[in-house]
C-alpha positions, 0 to 999 in steps of 0.5 A: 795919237789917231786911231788907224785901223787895217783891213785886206790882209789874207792868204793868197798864192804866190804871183797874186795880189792883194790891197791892204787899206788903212783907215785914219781917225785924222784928216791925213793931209796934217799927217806928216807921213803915212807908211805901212810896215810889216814884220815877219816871224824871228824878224824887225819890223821894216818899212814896205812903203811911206808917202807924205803929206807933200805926195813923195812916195818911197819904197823899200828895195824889196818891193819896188816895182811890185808895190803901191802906196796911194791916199784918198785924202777925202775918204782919209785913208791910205792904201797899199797895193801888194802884185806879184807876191812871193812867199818873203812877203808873209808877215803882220802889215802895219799902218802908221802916222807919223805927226808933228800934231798927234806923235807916232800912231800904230794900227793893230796889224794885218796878216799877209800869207804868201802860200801855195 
């Protein structure tokens, strides 16, 4: 497994925005794929965004459009970029990599509130 650590998370008004990033103990170019989750309160955990080692990017339905998932191979880290948020957004953020080298790796969480 690699060591993922998350930091960005917070409180922040509805239609306010906020950068999620994760840091990665591998060189994240032999990662498979790199997503971010999140589960909210009673709920799965769901897949918000993913991108591979080949640059594809895929979102969930919910969040296109108002979300971005980026990479900084160099600095081995992988961003998410949350505009516009609404209240359905609250809920623990987590990193993960998915490898054909290290298994599936998890980050310890993040919280997002979308509150007025």
């Amino acid at each position: 497994q690699v060591q993922l650590v998350e930091s960005g998370g917070g409180l922040v008004q509805p239609g306010g925005s906020l950068r999620l990033s994760c840091v990665v103990s591998a060189n994240i170019f032999i990662i498979n794929t790199m997503g971010w989750y999140r589960q909210a309160p009673g709920k799965q955990r769901e897949l918000v965004a993913a991108i591979t080692n080949g640059g594809a990017r895929n979102y969930a339905d919910s969040v296109k459009g108002r979300f971005t998932i980026s990479r900084d191979i160099g600095k081995n880290t992988v961003a998410l970029q949350m505009n516009g948020l609404k209240p359905e957004d609250t809920a623990v953020y987590y990193c993960n990599a998915n490898s054909v080298h290290f298994g599936v790796s998890w980050g310890q969480g993040t919280q997002v509130t979308v509150s007025s």
